[in-house]
TITOR-105187 format. One record per residue (C-alpha): x, y, z. Coordinates in steps of 0.2 Angstrom, whole numbers, padded with zeros to 4 digits. Example, Ala and Ser with C-alpha at 12.3 -4.5 7.8 and 13.67 -1.06 7.14 Angstrom:
REM residues 2
[[0062,-0022,0039]]
[[0068,-0005,0036]]
//
This chain:
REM residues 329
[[0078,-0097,0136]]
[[0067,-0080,0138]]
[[0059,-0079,0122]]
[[0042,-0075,0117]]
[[0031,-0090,0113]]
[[0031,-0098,0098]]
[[0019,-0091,0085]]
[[0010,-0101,0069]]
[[0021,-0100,0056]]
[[0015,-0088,0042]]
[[0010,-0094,0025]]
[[0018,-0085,0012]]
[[0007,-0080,-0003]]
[[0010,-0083,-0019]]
[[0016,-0070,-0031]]
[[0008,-0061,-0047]]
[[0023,-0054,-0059]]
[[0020,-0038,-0062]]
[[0030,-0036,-0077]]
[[0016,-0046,-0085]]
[[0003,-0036,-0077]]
[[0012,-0019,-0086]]
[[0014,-0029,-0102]]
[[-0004,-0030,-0104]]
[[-0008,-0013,-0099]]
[[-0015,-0019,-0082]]
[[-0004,-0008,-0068]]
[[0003,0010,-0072]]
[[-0006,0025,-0074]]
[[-0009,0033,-0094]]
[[-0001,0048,-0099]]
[[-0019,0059,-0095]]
[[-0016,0051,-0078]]
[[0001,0057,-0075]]
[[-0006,0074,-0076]]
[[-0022,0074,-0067]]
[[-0011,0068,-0052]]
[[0002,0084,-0058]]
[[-0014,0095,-0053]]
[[-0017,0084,-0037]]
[[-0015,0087,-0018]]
[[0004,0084,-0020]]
[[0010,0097,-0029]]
[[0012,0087,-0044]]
[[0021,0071,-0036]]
[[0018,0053,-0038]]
[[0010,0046,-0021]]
[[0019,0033,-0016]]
[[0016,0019,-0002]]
[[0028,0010,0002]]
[[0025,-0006,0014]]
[[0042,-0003,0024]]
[[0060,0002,0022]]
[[0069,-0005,0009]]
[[0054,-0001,-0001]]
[[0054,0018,0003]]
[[0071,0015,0000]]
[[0067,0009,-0019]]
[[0054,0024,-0023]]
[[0063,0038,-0013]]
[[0080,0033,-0024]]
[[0070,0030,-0041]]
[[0057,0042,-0040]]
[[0068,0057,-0033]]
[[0060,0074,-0034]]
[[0044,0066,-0042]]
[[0035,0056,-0029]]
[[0030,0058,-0011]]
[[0033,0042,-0002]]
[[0026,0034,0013]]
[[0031,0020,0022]]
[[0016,0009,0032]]
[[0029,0001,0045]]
[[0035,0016,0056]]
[[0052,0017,0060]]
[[0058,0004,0074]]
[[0044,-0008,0070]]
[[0045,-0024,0067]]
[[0037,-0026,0049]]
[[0033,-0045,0048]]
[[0017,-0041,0061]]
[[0013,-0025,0055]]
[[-0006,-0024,0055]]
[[-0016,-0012,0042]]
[[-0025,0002,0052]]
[[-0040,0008,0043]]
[[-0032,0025,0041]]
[[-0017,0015,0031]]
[[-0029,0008,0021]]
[[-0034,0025,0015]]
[[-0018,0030,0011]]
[[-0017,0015,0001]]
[[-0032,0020,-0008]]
[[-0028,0035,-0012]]
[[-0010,0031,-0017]]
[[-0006,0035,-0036]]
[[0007,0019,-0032]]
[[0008,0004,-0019]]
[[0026,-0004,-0019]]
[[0029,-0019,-0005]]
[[0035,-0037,-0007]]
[[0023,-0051,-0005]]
[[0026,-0062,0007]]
[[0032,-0052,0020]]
[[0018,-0043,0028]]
[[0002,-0053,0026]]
[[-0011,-0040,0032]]
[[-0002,-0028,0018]]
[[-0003,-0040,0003]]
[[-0023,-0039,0010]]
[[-0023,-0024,0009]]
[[-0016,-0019,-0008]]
[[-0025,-0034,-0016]]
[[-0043,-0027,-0010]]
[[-0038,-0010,-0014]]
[[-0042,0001,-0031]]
[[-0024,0008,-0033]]
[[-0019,0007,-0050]]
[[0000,0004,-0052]]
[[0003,-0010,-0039]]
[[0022,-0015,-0040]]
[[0025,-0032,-0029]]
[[0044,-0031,-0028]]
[[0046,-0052,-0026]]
[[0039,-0054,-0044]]
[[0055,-0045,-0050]]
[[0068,-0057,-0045]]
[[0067,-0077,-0042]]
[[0064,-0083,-0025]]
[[0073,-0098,-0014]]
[[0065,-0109,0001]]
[[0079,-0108,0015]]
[[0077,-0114,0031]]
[[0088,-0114,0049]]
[[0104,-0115,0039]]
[[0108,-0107,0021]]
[[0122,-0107,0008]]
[[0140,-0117,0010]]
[[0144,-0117,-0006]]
[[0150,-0102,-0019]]
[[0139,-0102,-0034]]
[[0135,-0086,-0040]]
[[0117,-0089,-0043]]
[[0117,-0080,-0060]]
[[0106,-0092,-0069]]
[[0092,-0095,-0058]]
[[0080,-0110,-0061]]
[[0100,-0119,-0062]]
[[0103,-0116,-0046]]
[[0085,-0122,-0038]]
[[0076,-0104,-0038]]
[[0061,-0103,-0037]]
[[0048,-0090,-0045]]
[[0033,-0096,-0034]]
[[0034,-0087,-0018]]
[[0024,-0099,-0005]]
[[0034,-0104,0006]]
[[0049,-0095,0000]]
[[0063,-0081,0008]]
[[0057,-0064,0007]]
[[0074,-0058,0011]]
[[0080,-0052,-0005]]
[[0083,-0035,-0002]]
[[0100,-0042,0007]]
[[0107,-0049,-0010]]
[[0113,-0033,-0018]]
[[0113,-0042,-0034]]
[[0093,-0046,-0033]]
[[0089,-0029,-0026]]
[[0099,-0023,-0039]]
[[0085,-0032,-0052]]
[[0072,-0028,-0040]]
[[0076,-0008,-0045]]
[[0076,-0012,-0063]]
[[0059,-0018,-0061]]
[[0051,-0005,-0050]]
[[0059,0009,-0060]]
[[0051,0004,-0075]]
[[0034,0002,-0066]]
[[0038,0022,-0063]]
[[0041,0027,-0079]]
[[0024,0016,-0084]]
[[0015,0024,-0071]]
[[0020,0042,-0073]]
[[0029,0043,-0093]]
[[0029,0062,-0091]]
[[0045,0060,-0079]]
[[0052,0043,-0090]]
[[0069,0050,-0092]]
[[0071,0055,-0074]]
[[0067,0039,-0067]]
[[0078,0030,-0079]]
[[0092,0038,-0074]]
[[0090,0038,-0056]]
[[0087,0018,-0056]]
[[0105,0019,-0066]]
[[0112,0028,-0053]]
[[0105,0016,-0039]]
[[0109,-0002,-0049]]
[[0127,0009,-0052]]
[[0128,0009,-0032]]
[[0121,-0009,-0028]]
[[0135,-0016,-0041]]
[[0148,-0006,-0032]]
[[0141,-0016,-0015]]
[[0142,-0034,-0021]]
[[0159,-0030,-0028]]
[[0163,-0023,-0009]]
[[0157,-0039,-0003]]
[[0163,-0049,-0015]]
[[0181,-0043,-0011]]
[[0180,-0042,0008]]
[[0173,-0058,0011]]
[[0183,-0070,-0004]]
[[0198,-0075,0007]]
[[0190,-0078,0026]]
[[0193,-0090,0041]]
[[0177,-0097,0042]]
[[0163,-0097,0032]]
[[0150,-0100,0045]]
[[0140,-0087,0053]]
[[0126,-0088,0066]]
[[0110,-0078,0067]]
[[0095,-0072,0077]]
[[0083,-0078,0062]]
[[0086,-0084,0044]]
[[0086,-0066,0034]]
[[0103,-0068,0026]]
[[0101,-0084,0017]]
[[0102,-0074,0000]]
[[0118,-0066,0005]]
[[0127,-0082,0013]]
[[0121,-0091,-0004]]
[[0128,-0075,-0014]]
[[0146,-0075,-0007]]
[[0149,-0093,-0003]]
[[0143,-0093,0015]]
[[0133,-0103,0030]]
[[0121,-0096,0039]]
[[0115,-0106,0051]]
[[0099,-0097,0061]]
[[0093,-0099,0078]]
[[0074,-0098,0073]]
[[0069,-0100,0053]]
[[0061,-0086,0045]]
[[0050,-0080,0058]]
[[0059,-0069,0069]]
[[0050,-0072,0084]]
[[0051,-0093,0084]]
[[0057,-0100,0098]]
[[0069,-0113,0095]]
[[0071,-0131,0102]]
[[0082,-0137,0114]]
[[0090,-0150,0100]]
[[0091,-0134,0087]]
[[0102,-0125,0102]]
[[0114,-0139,0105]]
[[0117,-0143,0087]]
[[0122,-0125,0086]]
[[0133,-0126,0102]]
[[0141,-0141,0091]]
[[0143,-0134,0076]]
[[0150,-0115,0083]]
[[0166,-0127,0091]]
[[0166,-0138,0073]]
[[0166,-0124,0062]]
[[0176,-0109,0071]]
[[0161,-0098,0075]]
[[0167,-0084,0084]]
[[0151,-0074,0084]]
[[0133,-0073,0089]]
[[0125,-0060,0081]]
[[0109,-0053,0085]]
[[0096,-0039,0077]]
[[0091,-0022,0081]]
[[0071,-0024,0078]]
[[0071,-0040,0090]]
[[0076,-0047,0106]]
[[0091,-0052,0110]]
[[0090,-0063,0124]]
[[0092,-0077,0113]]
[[0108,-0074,0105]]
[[0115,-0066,0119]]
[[0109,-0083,0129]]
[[0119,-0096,0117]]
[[0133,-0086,0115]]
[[0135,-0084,0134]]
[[0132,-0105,0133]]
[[0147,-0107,0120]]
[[0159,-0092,0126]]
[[0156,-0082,0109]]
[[0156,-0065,0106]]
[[0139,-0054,0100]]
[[0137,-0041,0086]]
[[0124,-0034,0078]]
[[0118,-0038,0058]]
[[0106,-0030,0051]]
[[0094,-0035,0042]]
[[0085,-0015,0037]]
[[0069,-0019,0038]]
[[0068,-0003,0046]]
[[0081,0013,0051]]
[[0080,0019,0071]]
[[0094,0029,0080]]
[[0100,0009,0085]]
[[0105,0007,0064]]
[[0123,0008,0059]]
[[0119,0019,0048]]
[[0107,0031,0040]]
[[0103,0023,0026]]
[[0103,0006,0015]]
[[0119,0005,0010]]
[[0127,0013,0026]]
[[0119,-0001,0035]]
[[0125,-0015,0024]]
[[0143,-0009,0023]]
[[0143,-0009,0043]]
[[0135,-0029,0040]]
[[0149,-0031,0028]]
[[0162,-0025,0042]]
[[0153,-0035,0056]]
[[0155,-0050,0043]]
[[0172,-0047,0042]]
[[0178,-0046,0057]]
[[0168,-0063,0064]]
[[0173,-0074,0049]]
[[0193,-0068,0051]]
[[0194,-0059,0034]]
[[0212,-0058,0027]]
//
């Protein structure tokens, strides 16, 4: 197969809660803070970095009219090799916040962890984290009480991919909003009720996807890389992934006919492949096995490629993509 080479396989760094950190007073800004950076070089807004989209995503729909956010992974870039120019380290620096998500972007968590910024918010100490490999879920527990069902708060080695279980990113944007609201208490109430209004959305997404994908023909779907293990696991799913975690893994020969086998086994219609990353590979076994291709997203970033101009656009188009592959009745 044309694939790149295989790279090292990146070691996931553990994770510091930062709810612990707030508790003790450690992250978040005081109240005589909040409006120095009122008088500061952003017209009175909350600097914000964010480490890519579904971050900025997090702070823009949290923080509203009260932060200025930036995102360190420019849009169409692949986020899990970003490296840290010395210019973004300014800006991290200089930020009144840092939100990213340990684990994902090594050269950020660097980064931040070397820097002086005050309220750093690492988004994968919000929720519990799994270990998944090549293939994910096949069962429907809800996951609702997590050290039951083999979470894991520890992050080495663990999925980063959380931001694609609505349910998590749902917790994930309880914990950031009150981060904000510790970090700038002048604008409290605003940031409450904007992460009401986003948790209010993200339940209205698991319900979508809870409905829409309850009564299907299969339950096996295949992927580029393993970035929906949370979401398979969430609605009762397989995902069975051509390369693990890292994207750009080339897979073995063995891995590629088991796959071949199991597409004919399980009723797999459909090979689907990423916007951010080659397709050659998909493209490569589904020609092998007469599937069809699609596209699922997994919004690590929003291009004029996306389905969408945002989050939730882009995973109600995953949502229809699902649907129609798996045979939803």
């Amino acid at each position: 197969m044309n694939v790149r080479p295989a790279r090292r396989p990146r070691r996931l760094i553990p994770t510091v809660a930062v709810t612990a950190a707030t508790a003790l007073g450690l992250v978040g800004l005081s109240a005589c803070s909040s409006s120095d950076a009122a008088d500061g070089k952003n017209g009175g807004k909350l600097d914000v970095v964010a480490s890519f989209y579904p971050m900025q995503y997090l702070a823009e729909q949290i923080g509203g009219a009260h932060v200025q956010v930036r995102n360190l992974t420019e849009p169409g870039q692949e986020p899990h090799d970003l490296e840290v120019s010395a210019q973004q380290r300014g800006q991290i620096e200089e930020s009144d916040v840092a939100l990213y998500l340990k684990g994902l972007q090594p050269a950020v968590d660097e980064a931040i962890d070397q820097s002086g910024t005050r309220t750093k918010i690492d988004a994968a100490s919000l929720t519990s984290l799994e270990k998944h490999g090549d293939e994910v879920g096949g069962h429907g527990d809800d996951h609702e009480h997590g050290d039951e069902h083999g979470h894991d708060h520890d992050s080495e080695g663990a999925d980063p991919h959380i931001w694609l279980d609505p349910v998590k990113y749902a917790e994930v944007a309880r914990g950031v909003g009150k981060a904000l609201e510790k970090a700038d208490p002048d604008h409290a109430a605003d940031y409450k009720k904007n992460t009401a209004a986003l948790v209010k959305k993200l339940d209205g997404l698991d319900a979508e996807f809870r409905d829409g994908l309850k009564n299907t023909g299969s339950k096996v779907f295949i992927t580029t890389h393993a970035a929906f293990g949370y979401l398979a696991e969430r609605y009762g799913l397989t995902e069975e992934a051509i390369s693990g975690l890292d994207p750009e893994s080339e897979p073995s020969a063995a891995r590629v006919k088991d796959l071949q086998t199991m597409a004919k086994a399980d009723g797999v219609t459909t090979v689907f492949y990423e916007t951010l990353v080659s397709d050659k590979t998909a493209r490569t076994l589904a020609n092998d096995t007469k599937l069809r291709t699609d596209v699922l997203d997994p919004i690590e970033g929003i291009t004029d490629k996306s389905r969408g101009t945002d989050y939730l656009q882009v995973m109600k188009s995953n949502l229809a993509a699902l649907k129609k592959a798996l045979d939803a009745k």
